[in-house]
C-alpha positions as CSV (number, residue, x, y, z in Angstrom):
1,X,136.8,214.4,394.4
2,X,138.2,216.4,397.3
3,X,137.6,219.7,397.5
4,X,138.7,222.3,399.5
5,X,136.0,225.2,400.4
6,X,136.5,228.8,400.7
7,X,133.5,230.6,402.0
8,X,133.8,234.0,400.4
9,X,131.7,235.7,403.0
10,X,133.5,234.3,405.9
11,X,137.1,235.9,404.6
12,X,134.7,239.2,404.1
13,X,133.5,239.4,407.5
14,X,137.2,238.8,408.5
15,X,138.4,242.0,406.3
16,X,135.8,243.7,408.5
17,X,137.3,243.0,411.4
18,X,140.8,243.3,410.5
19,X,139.4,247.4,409.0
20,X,137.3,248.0,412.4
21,X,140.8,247.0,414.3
22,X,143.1,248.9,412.2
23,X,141.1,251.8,412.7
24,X,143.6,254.6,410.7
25,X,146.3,252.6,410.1
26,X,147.3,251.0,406.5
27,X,146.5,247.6,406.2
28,X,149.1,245.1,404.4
29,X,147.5,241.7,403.4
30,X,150.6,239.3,404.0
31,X,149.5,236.6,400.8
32,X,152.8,234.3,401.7
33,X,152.2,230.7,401.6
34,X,150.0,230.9,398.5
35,X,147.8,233.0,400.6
36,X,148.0,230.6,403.5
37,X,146.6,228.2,400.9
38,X,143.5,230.3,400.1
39,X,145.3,230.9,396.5
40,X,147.4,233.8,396.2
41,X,145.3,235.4,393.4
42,X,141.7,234.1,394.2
43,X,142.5,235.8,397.8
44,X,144.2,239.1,396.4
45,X,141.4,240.0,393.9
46,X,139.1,239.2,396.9
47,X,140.6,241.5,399.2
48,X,141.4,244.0,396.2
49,X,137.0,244.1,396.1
50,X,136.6,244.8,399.6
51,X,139.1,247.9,399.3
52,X,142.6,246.6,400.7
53,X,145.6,247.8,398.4
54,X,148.7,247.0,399.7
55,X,149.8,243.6,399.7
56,X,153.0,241.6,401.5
57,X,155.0,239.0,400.3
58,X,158.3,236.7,401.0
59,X,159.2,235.4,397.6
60,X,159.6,237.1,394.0
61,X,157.3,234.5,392.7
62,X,154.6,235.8,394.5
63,X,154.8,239.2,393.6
64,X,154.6,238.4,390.2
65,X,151.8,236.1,390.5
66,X,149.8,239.1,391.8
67,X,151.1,241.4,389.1
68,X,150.5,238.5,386.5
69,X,147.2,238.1,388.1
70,X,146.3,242.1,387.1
71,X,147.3,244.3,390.7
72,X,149.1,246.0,388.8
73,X,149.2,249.4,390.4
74,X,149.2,248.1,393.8
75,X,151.7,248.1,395.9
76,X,153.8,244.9,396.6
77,X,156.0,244.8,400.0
78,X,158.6,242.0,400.1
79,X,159.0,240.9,403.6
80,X,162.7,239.3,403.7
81,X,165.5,240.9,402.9
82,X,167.5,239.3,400.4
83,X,171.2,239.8,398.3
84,X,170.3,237.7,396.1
85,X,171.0,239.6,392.2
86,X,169.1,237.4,390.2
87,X,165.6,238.1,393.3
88,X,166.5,242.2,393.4
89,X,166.4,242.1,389.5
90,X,163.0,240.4,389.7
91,X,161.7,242.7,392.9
92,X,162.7,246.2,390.8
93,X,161.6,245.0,387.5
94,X,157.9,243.9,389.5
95,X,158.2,247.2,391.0
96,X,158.3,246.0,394.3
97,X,159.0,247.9,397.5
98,X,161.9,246.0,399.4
99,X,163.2,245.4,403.0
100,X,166.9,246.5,403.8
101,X,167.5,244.9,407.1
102,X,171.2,244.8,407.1
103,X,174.5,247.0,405.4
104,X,175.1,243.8,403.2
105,X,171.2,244.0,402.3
106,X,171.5,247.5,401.4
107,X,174.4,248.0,399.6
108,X,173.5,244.9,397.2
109,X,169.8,246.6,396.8
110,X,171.9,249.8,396.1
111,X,173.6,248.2,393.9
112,X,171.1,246.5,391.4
113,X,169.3,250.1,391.4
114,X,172.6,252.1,390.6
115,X,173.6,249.5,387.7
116,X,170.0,250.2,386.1
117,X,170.3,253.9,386.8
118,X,166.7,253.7,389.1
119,X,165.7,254.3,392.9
120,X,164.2,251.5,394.4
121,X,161.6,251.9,397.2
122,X,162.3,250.3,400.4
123,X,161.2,250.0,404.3
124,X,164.3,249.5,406.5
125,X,163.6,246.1,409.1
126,X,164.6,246.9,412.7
127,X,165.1,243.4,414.9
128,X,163.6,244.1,418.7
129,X,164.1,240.5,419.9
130,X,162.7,238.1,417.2
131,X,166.1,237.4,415.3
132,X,164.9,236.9,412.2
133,X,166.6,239.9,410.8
134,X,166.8,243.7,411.0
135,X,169.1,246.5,412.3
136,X,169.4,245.7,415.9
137,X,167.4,248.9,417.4
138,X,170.2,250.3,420.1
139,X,173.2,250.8,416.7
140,X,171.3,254.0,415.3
141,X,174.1,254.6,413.5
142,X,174.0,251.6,411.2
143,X,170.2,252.5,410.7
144,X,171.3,255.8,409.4
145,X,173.6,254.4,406.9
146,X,170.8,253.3,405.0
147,X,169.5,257.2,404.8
148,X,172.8,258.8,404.2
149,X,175.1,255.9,402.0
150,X,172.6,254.4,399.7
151,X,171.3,257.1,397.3
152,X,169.6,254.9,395.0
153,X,167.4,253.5,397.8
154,X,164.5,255.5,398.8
155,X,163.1,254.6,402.0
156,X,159.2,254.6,402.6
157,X,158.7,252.8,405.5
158,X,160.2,251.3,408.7
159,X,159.0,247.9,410.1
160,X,159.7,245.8,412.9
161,X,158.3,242.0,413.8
162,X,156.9,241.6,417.6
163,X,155.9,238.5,418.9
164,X,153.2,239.2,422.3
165,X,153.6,236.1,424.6
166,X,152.2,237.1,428.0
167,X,148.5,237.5,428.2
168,X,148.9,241.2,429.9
169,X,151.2,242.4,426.8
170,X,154.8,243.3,428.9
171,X,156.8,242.1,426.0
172,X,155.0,243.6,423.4
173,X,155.5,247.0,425.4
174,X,159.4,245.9,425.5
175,X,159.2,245.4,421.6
176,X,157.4,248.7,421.0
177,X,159.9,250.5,423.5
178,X,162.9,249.6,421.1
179,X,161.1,250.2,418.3
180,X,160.5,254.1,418.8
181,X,163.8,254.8,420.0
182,X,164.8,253.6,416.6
183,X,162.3,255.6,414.9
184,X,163.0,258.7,417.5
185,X,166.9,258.4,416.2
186,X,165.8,258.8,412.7
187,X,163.8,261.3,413.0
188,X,166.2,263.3,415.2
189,X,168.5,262.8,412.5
190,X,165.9,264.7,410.0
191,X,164.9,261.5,408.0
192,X,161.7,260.9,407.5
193,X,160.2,257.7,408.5
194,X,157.5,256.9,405.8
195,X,155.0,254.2,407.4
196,X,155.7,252.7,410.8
197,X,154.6,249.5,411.1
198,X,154.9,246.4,413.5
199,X,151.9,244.6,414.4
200,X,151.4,241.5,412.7
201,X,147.4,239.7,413.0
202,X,147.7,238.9,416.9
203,X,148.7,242.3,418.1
204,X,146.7,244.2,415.6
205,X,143.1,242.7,416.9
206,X,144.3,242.8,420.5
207,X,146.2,245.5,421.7
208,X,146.0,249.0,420.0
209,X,149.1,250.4,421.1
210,X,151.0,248.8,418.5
211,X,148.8,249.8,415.6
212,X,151.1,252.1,414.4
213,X,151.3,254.0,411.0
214,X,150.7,250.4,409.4
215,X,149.7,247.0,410.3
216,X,150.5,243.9,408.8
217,X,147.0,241.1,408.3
218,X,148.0,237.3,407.4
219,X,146.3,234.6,409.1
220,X,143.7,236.9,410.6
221,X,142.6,236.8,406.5
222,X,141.3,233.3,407.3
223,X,140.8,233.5,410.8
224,X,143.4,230.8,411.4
225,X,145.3,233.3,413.5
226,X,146.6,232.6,417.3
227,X,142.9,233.3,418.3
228,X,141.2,235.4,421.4
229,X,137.7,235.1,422.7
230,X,135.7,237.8,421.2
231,X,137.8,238.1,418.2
232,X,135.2,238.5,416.0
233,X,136.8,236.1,413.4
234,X,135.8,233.5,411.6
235,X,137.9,230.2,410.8
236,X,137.7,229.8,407.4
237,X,138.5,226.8,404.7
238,X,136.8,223.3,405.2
239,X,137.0,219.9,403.3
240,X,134.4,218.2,401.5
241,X,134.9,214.8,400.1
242,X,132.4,211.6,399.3
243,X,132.1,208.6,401.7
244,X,134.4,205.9,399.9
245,X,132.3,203.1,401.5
246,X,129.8,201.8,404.4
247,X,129.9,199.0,406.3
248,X,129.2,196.8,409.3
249,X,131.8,195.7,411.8
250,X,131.0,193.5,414.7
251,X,131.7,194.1,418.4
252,X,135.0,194.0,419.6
253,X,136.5,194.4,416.4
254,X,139.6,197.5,416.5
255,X,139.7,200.3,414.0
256,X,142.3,202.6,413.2
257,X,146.3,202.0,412.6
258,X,148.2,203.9,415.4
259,X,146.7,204.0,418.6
260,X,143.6,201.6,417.8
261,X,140.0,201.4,419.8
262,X,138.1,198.3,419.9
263,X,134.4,198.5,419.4
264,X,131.9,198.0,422.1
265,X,129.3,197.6,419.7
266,X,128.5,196.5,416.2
267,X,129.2,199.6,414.0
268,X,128.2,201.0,411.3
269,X,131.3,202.9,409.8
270,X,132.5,205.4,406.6
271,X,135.5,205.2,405.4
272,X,136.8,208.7,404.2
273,X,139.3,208.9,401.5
274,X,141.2,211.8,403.5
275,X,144.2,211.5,406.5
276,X,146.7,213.5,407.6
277,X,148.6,213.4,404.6
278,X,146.1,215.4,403.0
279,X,146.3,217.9,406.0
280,X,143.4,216.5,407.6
281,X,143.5,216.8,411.4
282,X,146.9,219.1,411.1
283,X,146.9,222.6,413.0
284,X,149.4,224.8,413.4
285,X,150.9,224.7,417.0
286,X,150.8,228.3,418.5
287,X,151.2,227.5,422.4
288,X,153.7,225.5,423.8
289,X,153.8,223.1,427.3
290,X,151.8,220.1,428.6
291,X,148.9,222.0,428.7
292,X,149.2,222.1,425.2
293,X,149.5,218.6,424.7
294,X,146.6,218.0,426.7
295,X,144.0,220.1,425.0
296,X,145.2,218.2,421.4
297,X,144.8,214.6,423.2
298,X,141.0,215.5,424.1
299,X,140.0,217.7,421.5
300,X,141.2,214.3,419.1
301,X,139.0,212.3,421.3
302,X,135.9,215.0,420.4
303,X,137.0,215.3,416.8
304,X,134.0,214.8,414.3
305,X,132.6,215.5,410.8
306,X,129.3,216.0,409.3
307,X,127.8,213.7,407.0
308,X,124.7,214.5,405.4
309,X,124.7,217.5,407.4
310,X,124.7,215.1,410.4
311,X,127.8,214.8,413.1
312,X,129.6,211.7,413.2
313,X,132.4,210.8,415.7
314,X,136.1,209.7,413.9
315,X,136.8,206.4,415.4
316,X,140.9,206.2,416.0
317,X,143.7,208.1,414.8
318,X,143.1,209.8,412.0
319,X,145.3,207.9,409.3
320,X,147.4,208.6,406.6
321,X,145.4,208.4,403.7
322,X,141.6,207.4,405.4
323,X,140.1,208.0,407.8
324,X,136.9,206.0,409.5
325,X,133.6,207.7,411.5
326,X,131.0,206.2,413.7
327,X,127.7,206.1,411.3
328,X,125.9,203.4,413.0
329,X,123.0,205.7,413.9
330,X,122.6,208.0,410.9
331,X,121.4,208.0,407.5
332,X,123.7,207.9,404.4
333,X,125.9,205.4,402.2
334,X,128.8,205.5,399.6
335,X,129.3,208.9,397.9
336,X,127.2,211.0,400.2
337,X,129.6,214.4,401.3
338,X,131.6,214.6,404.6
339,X,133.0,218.0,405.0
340,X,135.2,219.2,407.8
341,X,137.5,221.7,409.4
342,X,140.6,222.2,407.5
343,X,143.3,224.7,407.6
344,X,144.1,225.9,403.8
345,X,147.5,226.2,404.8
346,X,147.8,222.0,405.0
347,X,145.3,221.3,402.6
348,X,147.2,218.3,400.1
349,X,145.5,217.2,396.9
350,X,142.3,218.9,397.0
351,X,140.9,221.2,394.6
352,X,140.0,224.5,395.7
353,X,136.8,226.4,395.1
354,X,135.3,229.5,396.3
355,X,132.0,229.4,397.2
């Protein structure tokens, strides 16, 4: 069987973290992706235990997993905006607070609250460079619309999304500088603001300036974030599967499908029942460049699991369905456990546990 591991302490320490960092600010557990493949509801009723309330997702279904799953008085925030009828009727009947990042998005929200005679809670999206939606943050006066035109939309927060590039944090500043002068206009306008929030897991361990009202914790949960040294995180999520088989293949003999070595040796080898089809070996790119390319090409070449507690060096490319290691000098045979690093997220026909 393969299983995929979930070390309950480790995602604790990492809500410690994510708390010490936030400092004052509200903290919104983003769950999309099936909790980046932690589970959606195992993670929630996790994070609900070590005190975290507010939760963010980016489809209807997943809000009411977690309502199915008993948060019932927590609140939900839907990330996207959407015009969708058939999504707002699911969002107001979940109780869910919404994202107006456009008039289109707004008046349709409006709408579905007006034809069920309700207010619907929302946080207004402001775009400061992304592009992935929002009111652009220099037309104030679309913003106010969304204060003064929609009065069966009650707004409760304002959110932006930053992405922080360059190591000494000039573009974040940028962001954050368009960001308040949107805020600024609605508050000169005498609207409250509700929460103002922009930092996403990156910016919210690293630079405190953009901490805000509100910050916004997804793959920090797992620590399978863009990482820093000194972080304080830790990666969570690995694999755990028996040895299919042992055996002995002679010197000069090659191993692996793309990319194939040839043995200097006779080798002892395992044979795992786990490639990159399974998400074995996958990570999620978060820097560009040759340099990039580079540090994956050598950190393949150093790539290992454990076996019996034991390391044991991956001969070849990983492949799509097995995958073979070097076990000439260590002790085990057929069914003994392999376990190693894998990203939740990827993870394809395993079962999940928590442990």
């Amino acid at each position: 069987m393969k299983t995929l591991v979930i070390e309950r302490e480790a995602v604790r320490h990492n809500i410690g973290v994510i708390k010490e960092r936030a400092g004052q600010a509200v903290i919104y557990a983003v769950l999309t992706g099936d909790g980046h493949g932690a589970g959606l509801a195992e993670l929630a009723r996790l994070l609900r235990e070590e005190g975290i309330g507010r939760f963010a997702v980016s489809e209807p279904a997943e809000a009411a997993a977690l309502r199915k799953a008993g948060l019932v008085e927590e609140e939900i925030l839907m990330l996207r905006p959407t015009v969708d009828r058939g999504e707002l009727d699911q969002l107001i009947d979940l109780n869910v607070v919404c994202t107006v990042g456009s008039a289109d998005t707004g008046l349709a929200l409006n709408a579905a609250a007006a034809e069920r005679s309700t207010v619907v809670e929302a946080h207004v999206q402001i775009d400061t460079g992304m592009g992935f939606g929002g009111f652009l943050a220099d037309e104030p006066e679309k913003i106010l619309s969304v204060y003064r035109s929609l009065p069966n939309v009650a707004i409760s927060g304002i959110c932006t999304q930053i992405q922080v590039r360059k190591k000494d944090g000039r573009d974040l500043t940028a962001q954050l500088e368009q960001f308040h002068r949107a805020v600024e206009a609605i508050r000169a306008a005498g609207f409250e603001t509700g929460t103002v929030h922009a930092a996403g897991s990156y910016a919210l361990l690293h630079w405190e300036e953009a901490r805000l009202d509100g910050v916004r914790a997804g793959s920090a949960l797992l620590g399978r974030c863009r990482r820093a040294p000194g972080d304080g995180l830790r990666r969570v999520g690995y694999g755990e599967v028996g040895i299919e088989e042992t055996r002995w293949l002679p010197k000069g003999h090659t191993v692996g499908g793309d990319s194939p070595v040839i043995l200097r040796r006779p080798t002892r080898v395992a044979v795992l029942p786990v490639g990159y089809q399974n998400g074995f070996g996958v990570a999620r790119a978060r820097d560009g460049g040759l340099w990039e390319l580079l540090r994956r090409s050598l950190s393949a070449r150093r790539r290992t699991v454990r076996v019996n507690g034991q390391k044991a060096r991956i001969l070849g490319a990983i492949g799509a369905i097995e995958t073979i290691v070097d076990v000439t000098d260590l002790k085990c045979a057929a069914g003994d456990a392999a376990v190693f690093d894998l990203d939740p997220l990827y993870a394809r026909g395993f079962v999940r546990e928590y442990r």
